[in-house]
N, C-alpha and C positions, 0 to 999 in steps of 0.2 A: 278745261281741256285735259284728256286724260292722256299718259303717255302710251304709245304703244305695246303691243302684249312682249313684242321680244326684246324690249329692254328689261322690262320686270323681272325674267332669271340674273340677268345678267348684274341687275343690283341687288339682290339678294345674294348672289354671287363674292359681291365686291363685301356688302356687307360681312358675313361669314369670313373671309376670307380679311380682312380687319378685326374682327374679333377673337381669329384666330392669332392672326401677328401681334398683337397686345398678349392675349395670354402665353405667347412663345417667349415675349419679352420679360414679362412680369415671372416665370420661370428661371427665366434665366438669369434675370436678376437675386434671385433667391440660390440659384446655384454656387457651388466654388468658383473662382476665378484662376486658381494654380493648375496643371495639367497633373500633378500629384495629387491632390486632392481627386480633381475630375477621376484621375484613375483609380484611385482608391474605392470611390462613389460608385462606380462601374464594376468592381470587381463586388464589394459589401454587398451594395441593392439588392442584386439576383440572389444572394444567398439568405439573407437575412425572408429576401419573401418566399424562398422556399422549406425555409427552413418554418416561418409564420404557417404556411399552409400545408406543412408537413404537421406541425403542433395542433392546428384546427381539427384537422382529420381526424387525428389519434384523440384528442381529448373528446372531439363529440362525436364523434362515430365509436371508435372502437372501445374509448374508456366511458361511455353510456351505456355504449355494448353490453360490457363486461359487470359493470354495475347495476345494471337491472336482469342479468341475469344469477349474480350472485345475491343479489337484493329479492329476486324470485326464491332462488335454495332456501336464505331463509325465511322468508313469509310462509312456505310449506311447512317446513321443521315448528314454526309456531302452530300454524293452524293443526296438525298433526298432534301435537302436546294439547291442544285446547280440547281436541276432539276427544282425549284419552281422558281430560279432567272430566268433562261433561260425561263422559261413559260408565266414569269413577262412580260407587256407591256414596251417597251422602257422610259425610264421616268417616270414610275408608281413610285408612293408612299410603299415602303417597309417596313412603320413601322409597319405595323402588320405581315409581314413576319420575321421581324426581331423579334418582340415581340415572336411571337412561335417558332421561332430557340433556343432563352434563354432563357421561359418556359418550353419546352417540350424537348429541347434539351442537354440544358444546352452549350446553344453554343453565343457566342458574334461574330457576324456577320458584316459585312461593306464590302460597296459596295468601290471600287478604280476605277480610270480610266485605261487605259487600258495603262500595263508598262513590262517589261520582268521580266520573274521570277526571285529573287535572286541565284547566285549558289549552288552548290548542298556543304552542310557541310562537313569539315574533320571531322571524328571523330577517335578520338586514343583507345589505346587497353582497358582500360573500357569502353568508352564508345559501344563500337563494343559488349561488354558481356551484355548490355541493351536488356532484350529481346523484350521493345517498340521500338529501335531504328530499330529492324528488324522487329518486325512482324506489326507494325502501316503502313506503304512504302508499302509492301505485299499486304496488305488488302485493301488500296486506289488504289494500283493499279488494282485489280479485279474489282474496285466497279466503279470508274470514268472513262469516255473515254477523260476529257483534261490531260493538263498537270498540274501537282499540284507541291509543294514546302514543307516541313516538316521539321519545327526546333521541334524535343522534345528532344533535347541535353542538359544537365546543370541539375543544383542543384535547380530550380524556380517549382512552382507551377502546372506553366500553360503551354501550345505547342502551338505552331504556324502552322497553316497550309493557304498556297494559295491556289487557284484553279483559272486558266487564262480561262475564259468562250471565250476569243474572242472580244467581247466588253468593258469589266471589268474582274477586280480581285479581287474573293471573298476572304477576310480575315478571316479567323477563330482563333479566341480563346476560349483552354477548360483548362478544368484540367487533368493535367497528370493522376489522380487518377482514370478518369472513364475508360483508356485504359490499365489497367495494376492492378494487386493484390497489394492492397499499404500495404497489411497489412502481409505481408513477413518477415518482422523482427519481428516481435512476434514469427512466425514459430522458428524463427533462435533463438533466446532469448531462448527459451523454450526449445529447444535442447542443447545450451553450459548449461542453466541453469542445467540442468541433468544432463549432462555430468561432471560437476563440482562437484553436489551433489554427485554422485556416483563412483568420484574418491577420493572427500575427505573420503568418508566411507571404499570402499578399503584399500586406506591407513593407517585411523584407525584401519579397522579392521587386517592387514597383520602386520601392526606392533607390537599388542598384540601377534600374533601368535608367528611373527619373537623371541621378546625377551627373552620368556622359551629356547630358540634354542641357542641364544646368551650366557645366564646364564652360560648351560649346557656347550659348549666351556671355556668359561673364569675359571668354575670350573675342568674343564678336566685340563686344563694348568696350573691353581695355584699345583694341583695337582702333575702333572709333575715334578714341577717346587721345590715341597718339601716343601708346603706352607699350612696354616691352611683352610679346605676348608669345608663353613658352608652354605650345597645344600640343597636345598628342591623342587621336582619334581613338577611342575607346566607345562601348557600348554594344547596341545589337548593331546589325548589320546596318540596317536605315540610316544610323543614329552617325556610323561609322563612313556612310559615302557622305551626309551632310558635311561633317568633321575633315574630309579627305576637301570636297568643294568650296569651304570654307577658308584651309588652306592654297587651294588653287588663286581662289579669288585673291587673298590678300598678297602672294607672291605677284601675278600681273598687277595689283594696284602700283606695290613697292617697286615694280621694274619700271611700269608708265608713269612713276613718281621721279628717278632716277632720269631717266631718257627725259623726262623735262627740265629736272635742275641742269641736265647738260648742256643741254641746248639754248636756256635761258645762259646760262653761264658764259657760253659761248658768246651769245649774241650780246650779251652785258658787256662783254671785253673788245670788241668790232666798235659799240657805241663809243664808249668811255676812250678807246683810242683816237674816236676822230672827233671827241668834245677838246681832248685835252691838245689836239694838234689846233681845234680851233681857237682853246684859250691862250697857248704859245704863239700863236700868233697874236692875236689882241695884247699882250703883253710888250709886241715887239713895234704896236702902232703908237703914235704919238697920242699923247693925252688931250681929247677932244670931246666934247657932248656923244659927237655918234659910237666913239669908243665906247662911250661908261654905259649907254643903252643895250649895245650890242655884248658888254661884258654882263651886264644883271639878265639879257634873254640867256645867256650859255648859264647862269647861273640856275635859272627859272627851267632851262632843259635838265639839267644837271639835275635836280629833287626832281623832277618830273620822271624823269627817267630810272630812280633809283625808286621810289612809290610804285611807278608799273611794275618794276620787277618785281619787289617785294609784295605783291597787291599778286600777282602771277604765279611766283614760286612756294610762296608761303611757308612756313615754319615746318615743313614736315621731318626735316631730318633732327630736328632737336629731340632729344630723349629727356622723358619724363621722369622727374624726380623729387622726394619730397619737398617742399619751400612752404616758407613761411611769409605768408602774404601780409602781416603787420611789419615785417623787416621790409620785405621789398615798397608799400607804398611808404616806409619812410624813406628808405629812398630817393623815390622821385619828389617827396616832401622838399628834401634836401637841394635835388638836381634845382626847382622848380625857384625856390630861396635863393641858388646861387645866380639863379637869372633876373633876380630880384620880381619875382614874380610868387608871391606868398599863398601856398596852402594851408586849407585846415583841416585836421588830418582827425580820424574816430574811429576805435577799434572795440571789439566785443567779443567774447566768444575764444573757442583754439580755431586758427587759422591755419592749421598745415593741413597743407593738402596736397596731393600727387599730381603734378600738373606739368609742360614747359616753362621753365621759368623767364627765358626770354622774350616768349611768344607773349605769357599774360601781362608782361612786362611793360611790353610796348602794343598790346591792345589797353590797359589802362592808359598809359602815358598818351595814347591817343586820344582820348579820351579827355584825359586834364588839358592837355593842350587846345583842343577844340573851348572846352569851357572857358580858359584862360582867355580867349581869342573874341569873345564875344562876353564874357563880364569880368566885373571886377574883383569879384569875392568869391574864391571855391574853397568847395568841403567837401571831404574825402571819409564817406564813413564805410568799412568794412563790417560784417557781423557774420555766426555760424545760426543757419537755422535748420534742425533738424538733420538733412540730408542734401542741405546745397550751402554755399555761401556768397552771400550777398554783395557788391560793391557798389555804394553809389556815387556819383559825382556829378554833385550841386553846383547852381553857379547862379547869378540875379542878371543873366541875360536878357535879352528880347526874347527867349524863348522860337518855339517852334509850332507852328498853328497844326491841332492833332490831325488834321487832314494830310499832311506832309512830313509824319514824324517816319511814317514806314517807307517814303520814298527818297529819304535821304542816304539811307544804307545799300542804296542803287550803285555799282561803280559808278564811275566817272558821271556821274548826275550833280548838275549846281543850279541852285536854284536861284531865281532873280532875291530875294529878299529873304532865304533861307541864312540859318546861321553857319551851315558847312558850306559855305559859299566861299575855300580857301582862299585868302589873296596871292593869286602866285600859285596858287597851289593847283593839285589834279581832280582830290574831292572826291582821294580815296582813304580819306581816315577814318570813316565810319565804318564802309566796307570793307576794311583790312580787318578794324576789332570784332568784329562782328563775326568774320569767317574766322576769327581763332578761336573767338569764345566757344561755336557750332564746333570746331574739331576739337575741342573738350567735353562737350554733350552739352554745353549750355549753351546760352541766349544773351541777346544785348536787350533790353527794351528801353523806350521813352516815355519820359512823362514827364506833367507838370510839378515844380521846385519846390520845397516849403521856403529857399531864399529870391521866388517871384520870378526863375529863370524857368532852365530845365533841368531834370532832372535822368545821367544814363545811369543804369544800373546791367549791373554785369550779374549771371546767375551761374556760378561755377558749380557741378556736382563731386562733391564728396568719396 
């Protein structure tokens, strides 16, 4: 069954239009990926092919031109000297024909006996792009009716040429110079010369442009990143409202960042007033079962309540500054020891890095604590690779089935037989590390242990 006629444009269509999006891709893969590069490449291109088919032009048009018709002059001036030998009496005296061949012609003239022409030259692939080597042969052939001979092959001055009259062989030498434009590389000088001039100025000038454009990125990301950021909008005008709205934006963040630690604050100090009028009271009831129950709920509100907040407000107002993350996880090394609960601790690499110190502090510690909570044996290995730094923290848990390792990091999500299943807890300790790691530019991920648990790893950038 055939398909109809008016689907057949319409997949040829599709076809094409597939063929095309591959070859845009496979371009573009070949292209720069920097926006200084790309501009550079925009600016060069056009020059460099005009400046190609400005050279084209002149070399085969107008310097072919000029080479076959100076390669003409002298194929005359020979035929002319050949015509005077032949007119010559046998044995006549030729110095005076010879005198006005090399006055008038610029030609060194000698009579030979009569011998077979030399064979005819190889020449290879430059010298075949000589446009005397073709148009000088051309032009002697129109002009003479014997047979002639033409060395203007080589790096010398001068050319050779025979011409077999029958009786003798006249030998000609000239200068290359009068058959051909010698003065061609100046052409050529004068155009790289330009071309040269007027890439280094691009490039001067793209890169003043480029670096407002750069600033503004490195201040966008410090920013991200929760780090002190001291912008001042510079470049063209574009470059300078981006700079201006960039500034806009991180002022409203910082004020809607502001209006919420107040409001959290507030609200934090309302609760905590009426937890602690409800524990002075429990304090003031008789020692009973429903007391101690009713005293570990205020207790279980109490870290519940302080994890929203913190899980809510988050670290924004801490200032970033250098730390050394082999000091700080000994640290919690330490903290974790004096609760008799033992890390193993492994460092590699320089570890300073520009970060919140409190913030990464206790997104690790969350971290150890979950592993703690669910095995027996944790390790703690930090390393520097390249451009980020690692942290991982092992533990021979029960682990986490991979189906369920990205929805643990859900707020308030607890999973029946998941391992952030806190007891007591909110089952925002993953959530909380995780939204600090992201306001550093990095990542939490999961995975499985080389000690048979899990394995988090923290990925800080540098």
């Amino acid at each position: 069954m055939s398909l109809p006629r008016a689907t057949r444009p319409a997949s040829a269509a599709s076809g094409l239009g597939g063929l095309w999006s591959a070859a845009s891709r496979g371009l573009a893969s070949l292209l720069p990926k920097g926006l200084y590069a790309r501009s550079l490449l925009i600016v060069i291109m056009p020059m460099v092919l005009l400046q190609g088919a400005v050279a084209y032009v002149f070399m085969q048009r107008q310097f072919d031109l000029v080479t076959h018709r100076l390669s003409a002059a002298v194929a005359r001036d020979v035929g002319a000297v050949s015509d005077m030998y032949r007119a010559l009496p046998r044995g006549g005296d030729d110095r005076n024909l010879r005198a006005i061949a090399l006055n008038r012609f610029h030609l060194t003239v000698d009579l030979m006996p009569p011998e077979a022409l030399p064979p005819r030259l190889s020449h290879n692939f430059f010298d075949a792009l000589d446009p005397l080597v073709r148009a000088l042969p051309d032009e002697l052939h129109d002009v003479l009716r014997d047979p002639f001979w033409v060395d203007a092959v080589g790096r010398s001055g001068l050319m050779e040429i025979r011409v077999d009259l029958g009786f003798g062989v006249l030998r000609f030498f000239t200068r290359r110079s009068l058959a051909y434009d010698a003065n061609v590389h100046i052409f050529i000088l004068w155009m790289v010369g330009a071309s040269v001039v007027l890439i280094a100025v691009a490039i001067l000038f793209l890169r003043n442009q480029i670096r407002p454009i750069l600033r503004l990125a490195a201040a966008a990301e410090d920013f991200g990143k929760g780090r002190d950021v001291d912008f001042q909008p510079r470049g063209a005008r574009e470059v300078r409202q981006a700079g201006y709205a960039f500034i806009e934006m991180k002022r409203r963040i910082e004020r809607s960042t502001e209006q919420r630690t107040a409001m959290l604050n507030g609200v934090s100090h309302d609760l905590r007033t009426i937890l602690t009028r409800f524990r002075l009271s429990l304090e003031m009831m008789e020692e009973t079962p429903d007391r101690d129950l009713l005293q570990r709920d205020a207790e279980e509100m109490q870290a519940m309540l302080e994890g929203y907040l913190a899980f809510a407000r988050g670290d924004g107002g801490e200032v970033a500054t250098m730390t050394n993350l082999r000091s700080m996880i000994d640290e919690l090394r330490l903290d974790s020891e004096r609760h008799g609960a033992p890390v193993a601790v492994e460092t590699r690499g320089d570890l300073n890095v520009k970060l919140r110190p409190l913030a990464i502090k206790r997104c690790i510690g969350n971290l150890v604590s979950n592993a703690q909570r669910h095995g027996a044996n944790v390790r703690v290995t930090a390393s520097r690779e390249q451009r980020f730094i690692n942290v991982h923290v092992d533990d021979d848990g029960p682990g986490i089935p991979p189906e369920h390792r990205e929805d643990v990091f859900r707020p308030f999500l607890r999973l029946d037989e998941a391992r952030n299943q806190d007891q007591g807890g909110s089952g925002l300790g993953l959530a909380i590390a995780r939204d600090i790691a992201r306001t550093h530019g990095g990542d939490i991920s999961l995975a499985a242990s080389p000690l048979g648990g899990l394995r988090a790893s923290v990925r800080i950038p540098v």
